[in-house]
C-alpha positions, 0 to 999 in steps of 0.5 A: 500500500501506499501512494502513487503519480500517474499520468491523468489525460493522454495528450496533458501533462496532469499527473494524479496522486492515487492510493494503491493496494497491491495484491501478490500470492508471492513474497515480493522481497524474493525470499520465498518462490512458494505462494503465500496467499491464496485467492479463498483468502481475499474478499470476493472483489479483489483479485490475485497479482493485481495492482488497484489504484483509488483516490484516497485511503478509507473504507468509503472508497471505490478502486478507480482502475486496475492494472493486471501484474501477470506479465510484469517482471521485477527491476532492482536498483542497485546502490552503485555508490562506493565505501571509499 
């Protein structure tokens, strides 16, 4: 969870702050391949390796849109600074 920018109209430049909340079966540090959680486990409206987005946190509010993470792959920056 926690926020995100994203691009609001297609030829403007707005940008919008949304919430998001997403939901992985697998542990996204890496440490484990095993899945960790199971479909039976969430509410009937969310779905598995999905990332929602909403306007703001709370429990009043409806997802706005969604973003399947079925062929997303994972990009690590790595720290390039040097200890000398």
């Amino acid at each position: 969870m926690g926020y995100l920018v994203k691009n609001g109209q297609k030829n403007k430049m707005s940008f919008k702050r949304r919430w998001f909340l997403l939901v992985s079966s697998f542990s996204l540090s890496g440490e484990s391949l095993e899945p960790l959680l199971a479909q039976e486990q969430l509410p009937s409206w969310l779905q598995m390796n999905v990332l929602y987005y909403f306007d703001s946190p709370g429990e009043k509010s409806t997802w706005k849109g969604k973003v399947s993470l079925s062929k997303a792959t994972a990009v690590t920056k790595h720290d390039t600074k040097s200890n000398s």
